[in-house]
Backbone bond lengths (Angstrom), bond angles and torsions (degrees), N, CA, C in turn:
res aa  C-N    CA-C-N  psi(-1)  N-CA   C-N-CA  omega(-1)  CA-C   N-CA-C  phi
1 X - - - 1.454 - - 1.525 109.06 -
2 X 1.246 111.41 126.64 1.535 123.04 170.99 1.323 119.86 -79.05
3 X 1.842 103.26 107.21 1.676 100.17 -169.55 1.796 86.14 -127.03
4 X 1.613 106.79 140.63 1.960 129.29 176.98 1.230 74.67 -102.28
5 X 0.971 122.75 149.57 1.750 138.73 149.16 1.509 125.56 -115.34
6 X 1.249 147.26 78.56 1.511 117.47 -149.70 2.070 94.17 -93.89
7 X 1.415 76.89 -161.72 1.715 92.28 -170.43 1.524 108.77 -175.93
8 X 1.326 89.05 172.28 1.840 86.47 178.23 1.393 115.59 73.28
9 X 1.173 121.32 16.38 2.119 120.72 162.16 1.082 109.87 -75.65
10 X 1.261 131.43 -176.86 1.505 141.91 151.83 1.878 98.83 152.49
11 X 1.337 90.11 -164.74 1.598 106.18 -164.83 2.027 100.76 -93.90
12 X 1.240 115.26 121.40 1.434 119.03 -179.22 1.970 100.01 -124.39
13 X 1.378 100.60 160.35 1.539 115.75 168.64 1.332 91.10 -72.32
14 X 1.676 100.63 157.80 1.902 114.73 161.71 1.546 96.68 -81.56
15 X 1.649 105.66 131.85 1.546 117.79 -164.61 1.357 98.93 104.46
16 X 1.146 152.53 -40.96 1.611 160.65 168.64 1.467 100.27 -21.18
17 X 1.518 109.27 163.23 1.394 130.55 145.83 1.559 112.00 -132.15
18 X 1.273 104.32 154.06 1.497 132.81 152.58 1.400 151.68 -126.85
19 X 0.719 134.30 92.42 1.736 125.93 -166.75 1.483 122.03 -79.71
20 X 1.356 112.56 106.84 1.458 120.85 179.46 1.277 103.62 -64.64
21 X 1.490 115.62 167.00 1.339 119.01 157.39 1.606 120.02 -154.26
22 X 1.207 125.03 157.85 1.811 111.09 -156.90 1.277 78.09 -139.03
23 X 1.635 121.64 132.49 1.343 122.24 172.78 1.524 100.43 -108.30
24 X 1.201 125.64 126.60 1.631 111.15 171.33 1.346 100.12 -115.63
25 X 1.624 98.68 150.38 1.431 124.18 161.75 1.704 124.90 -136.50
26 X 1.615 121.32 162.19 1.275 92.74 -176.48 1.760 127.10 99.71
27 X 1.266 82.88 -25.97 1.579 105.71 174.22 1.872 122.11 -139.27
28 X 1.377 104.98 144.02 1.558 100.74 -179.25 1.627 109.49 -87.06
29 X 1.572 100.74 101.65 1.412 123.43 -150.59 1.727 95.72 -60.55
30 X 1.337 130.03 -37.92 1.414 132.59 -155.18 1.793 96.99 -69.40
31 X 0.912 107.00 -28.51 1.840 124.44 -167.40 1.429 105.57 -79.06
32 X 1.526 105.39 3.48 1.841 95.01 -165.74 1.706 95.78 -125.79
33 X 0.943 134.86 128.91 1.674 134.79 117.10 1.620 112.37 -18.11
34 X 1.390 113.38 111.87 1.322 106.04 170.34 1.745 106.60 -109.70
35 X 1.482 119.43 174.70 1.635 110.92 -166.10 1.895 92.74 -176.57
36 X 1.156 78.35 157.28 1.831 94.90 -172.40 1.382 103.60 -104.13
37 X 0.908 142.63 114.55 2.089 120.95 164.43 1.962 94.56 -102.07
38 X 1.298 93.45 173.41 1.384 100.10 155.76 1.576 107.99 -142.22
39 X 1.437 120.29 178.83 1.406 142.91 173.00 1.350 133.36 -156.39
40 X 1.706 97.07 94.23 1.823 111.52 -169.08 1.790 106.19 -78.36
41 X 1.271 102.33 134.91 1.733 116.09 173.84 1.927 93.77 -10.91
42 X 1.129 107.92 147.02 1.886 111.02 176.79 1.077 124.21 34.03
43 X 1.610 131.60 21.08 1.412 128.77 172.49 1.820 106.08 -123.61
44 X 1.276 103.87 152.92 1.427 132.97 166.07 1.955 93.66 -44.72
45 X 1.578 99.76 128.52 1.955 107.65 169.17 1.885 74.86 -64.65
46 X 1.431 103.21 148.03 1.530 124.94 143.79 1.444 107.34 -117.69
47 X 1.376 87.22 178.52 1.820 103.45 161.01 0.768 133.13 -136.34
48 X 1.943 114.90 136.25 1.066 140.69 -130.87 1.794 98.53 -85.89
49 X 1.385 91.52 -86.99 1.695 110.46 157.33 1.183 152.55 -141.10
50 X 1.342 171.17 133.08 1.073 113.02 -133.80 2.191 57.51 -159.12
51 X 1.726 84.99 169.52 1.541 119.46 -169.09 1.411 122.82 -119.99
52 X 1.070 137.69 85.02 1.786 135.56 -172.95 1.874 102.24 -52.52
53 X 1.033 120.54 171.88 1.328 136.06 -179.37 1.422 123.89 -69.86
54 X 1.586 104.51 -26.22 1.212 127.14 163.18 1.572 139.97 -85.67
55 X 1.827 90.35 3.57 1.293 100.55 179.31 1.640 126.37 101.08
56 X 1.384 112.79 -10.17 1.534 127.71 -165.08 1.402 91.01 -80.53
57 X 1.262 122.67 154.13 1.720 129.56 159.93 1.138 107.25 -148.26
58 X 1.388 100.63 160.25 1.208 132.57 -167.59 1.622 116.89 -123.24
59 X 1.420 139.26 146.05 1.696 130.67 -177.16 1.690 94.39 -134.18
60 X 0.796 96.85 -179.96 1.686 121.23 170.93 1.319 93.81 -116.59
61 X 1.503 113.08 134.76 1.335 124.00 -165.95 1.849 102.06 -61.80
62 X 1.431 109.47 -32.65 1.477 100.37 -167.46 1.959 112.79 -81.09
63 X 1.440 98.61 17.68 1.927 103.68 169.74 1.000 88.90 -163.74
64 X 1.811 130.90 50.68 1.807 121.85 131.27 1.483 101.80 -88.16
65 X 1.454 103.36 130.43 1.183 113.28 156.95 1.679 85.49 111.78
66 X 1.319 124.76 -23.75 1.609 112.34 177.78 1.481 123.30 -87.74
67 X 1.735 86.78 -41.58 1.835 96.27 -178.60 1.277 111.00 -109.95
68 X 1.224 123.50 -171.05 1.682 131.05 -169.12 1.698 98.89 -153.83
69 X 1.231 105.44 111.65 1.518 91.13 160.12 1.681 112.92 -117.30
70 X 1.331 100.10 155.32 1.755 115.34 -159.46 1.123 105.09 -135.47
71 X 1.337 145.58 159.07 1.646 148.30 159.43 1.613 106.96 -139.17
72 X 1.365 100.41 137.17 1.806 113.80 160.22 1.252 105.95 -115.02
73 X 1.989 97.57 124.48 1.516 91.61 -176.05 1.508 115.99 -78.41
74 X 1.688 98.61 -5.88 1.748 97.49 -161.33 1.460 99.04 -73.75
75 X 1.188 111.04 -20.25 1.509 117.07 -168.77 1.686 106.28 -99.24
76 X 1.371 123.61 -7.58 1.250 108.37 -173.28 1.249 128.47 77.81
77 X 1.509 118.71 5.52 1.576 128.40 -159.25 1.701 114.06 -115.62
78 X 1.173 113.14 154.52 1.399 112.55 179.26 1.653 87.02 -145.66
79 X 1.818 98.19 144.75 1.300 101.65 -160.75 1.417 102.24 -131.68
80 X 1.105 133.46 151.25 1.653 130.21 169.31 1.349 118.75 -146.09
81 X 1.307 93.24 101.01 2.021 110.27 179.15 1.541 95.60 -56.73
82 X 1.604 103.06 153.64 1.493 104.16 169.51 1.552 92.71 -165.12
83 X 1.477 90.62 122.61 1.708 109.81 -173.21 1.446 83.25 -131.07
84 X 1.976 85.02 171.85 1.448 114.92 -153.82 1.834 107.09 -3.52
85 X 1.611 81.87 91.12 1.892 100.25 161.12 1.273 113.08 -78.15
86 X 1.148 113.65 152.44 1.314 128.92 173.59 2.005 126.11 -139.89
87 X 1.426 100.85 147.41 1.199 96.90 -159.26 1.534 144.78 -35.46
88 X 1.845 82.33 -27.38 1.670 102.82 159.07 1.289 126.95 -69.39
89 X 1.390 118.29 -13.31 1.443 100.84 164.04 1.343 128.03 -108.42
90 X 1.294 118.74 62.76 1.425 130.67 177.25 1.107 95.63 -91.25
91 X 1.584 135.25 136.80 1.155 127.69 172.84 1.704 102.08 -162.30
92 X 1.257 111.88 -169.26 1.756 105.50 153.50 1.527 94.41 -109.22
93 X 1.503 100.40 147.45 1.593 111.41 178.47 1.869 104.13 -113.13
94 X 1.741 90.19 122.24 1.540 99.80 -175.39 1.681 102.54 -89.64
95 X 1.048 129.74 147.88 1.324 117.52 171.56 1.874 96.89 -108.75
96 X 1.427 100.15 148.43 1.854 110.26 176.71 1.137 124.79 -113.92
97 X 1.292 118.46 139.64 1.646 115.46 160.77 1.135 117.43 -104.25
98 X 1.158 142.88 145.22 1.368 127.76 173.60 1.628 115.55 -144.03
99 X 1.221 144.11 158.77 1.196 143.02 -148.13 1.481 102.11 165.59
100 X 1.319 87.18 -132.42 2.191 108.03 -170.46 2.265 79.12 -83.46
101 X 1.140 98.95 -48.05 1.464 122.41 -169.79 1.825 112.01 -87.39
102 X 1.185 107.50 132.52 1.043 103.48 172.21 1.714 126.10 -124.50
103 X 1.193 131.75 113.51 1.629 133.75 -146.78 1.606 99.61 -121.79
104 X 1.011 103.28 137.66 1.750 123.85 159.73 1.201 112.52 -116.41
105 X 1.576 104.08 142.83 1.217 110.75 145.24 1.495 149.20 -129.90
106 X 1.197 151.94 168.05 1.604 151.12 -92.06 1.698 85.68 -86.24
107 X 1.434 132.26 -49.02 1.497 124.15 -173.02 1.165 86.62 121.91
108 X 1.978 99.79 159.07 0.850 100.23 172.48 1.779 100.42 -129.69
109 X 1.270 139.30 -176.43 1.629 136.03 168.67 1.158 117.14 -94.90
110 X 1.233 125.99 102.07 1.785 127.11 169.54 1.524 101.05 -96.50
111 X 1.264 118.42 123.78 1.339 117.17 165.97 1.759 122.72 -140.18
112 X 1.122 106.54 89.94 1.620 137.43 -171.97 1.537 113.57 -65.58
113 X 1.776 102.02 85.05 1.907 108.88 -153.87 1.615 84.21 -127.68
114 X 1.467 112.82 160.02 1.258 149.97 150.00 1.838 102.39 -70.99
């Protein structure tokens, strides 16, 4: 059974960081593209960033240069730094797998408050 697990949401100051984290199991993690989207109250999920197997990444211009995403395959993990947040990026954060197969998982709550 293919289970994403994320972690690492909660409530931060604007200027804050957080570090998500997506544990996968269930799947042969090296074979997948992993990727972050999010989805704020009335907007389209986008995507955040996402990581090929080989290490290449990709951002959405509005968190290059803010976040970092990273993966350990030994660990199964895909990771996404997120410094100086800002109010616009409160969202739920989906974490992705993608391949032949493509997997989500449950989200997590970022909410970027004063």
């Amino acid at each position: 059974q293919v289970q994403l697990v994320e972690s690492g949401g909660g409530l931060v100051q604007p200027g804050g960081s957080l570090r998500l984290s997506c544990a996968a199991s269930g799947i042969i993690f090296t074979a997948y593209t992993m990727g972050w989207y999010r989805q704020a109250p009335g907007k389209q999920r986008e995507l955040v960033a996402s990581i090929t197997n080989s290490g290449n990444t990709n951002y959405a211009d509005s968190v290059r240069g803010r976040f970092t995403l990273s993966r350990d395959n030994a660990k199964m993990t895909a990771y996404l730094q997120m410094n100086s947040l800002k109010p616009e990026d409160t969202a739920v954060y989906y974490c992705n797998a993608e391949a032949f197969y493509i997997h989500w998982g449950q989200g997590t709550q970022v909410t970027v408050s004063a």
